[in-house]
N, C-alpha and C positions, 0 to 999 in steps of 0.2 A: 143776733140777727139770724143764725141759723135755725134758731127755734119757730120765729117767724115765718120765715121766707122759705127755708129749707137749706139742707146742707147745699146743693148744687147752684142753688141760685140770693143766696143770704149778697151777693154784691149786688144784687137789683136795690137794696137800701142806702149802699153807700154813692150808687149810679142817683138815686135820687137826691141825695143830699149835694151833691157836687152840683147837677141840674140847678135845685134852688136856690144855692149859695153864689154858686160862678156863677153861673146863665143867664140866670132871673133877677140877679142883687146884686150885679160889681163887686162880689168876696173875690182872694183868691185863696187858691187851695194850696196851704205849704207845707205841710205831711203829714201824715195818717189820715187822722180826721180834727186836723186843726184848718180853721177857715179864717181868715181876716180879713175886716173889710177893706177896700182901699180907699174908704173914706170916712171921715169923725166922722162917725156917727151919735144922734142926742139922744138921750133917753127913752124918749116917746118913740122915737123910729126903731130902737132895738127893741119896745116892747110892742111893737104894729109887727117887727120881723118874727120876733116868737111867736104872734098869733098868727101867721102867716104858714108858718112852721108847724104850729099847731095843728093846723087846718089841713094843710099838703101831705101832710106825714103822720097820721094819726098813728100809725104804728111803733114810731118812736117810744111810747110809750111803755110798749112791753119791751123795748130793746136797749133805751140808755139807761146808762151805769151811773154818769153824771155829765153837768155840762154847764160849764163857765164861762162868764162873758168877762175881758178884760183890756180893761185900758195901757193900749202898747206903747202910746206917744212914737217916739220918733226910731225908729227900724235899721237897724244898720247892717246891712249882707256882709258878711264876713267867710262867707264858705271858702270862695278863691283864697282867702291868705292862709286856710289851712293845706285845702288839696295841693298848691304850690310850695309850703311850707315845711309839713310833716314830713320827718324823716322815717321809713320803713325799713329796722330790720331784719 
């Protein structure tokens, strides 16, 4: 994205992708540049969201490396029982 957009301003891409995934789609954003929806989504609506994606972001093109779409089923937050857990020392 630096190549793109420029070294000082290459996070105007990722300020985009957050815009159309949270924003605009019900994702949410849970780290780097992982996005999940918060809702099943069917096939046809993940491939209406890539053209969608398509369309908003044509610069993606020259900037993704790769990008996966995957069935989470059911999610389970386990951060607390480390941060409360882990011993440090």
């Amino acid at each position: 994205m630096k190549k793109y957009f420029g070294a000082n301003k290459y996070s105007k891409g990722y300020e985009e992708l957050f815009e159309f995934f949270c924003k605009e789609r019900n994702f949410e954003h849970r780290q780097g540049s992982v996005y999940c929806s918060k809702n099943k989504m069917e096939l046809l609506e993940v491939t209406k969201t890539l053209d969608e994606l398509i369309n908003d972001c044509p610069w993606l093109k020259k900037c993704l490396r790769i990008m996966d779409i995957t069935e989470i089923g059911d999610v389970h937050e386990v951060t607390e029982i480390i941060t409360e857990n882990a011993k440090i020392n």
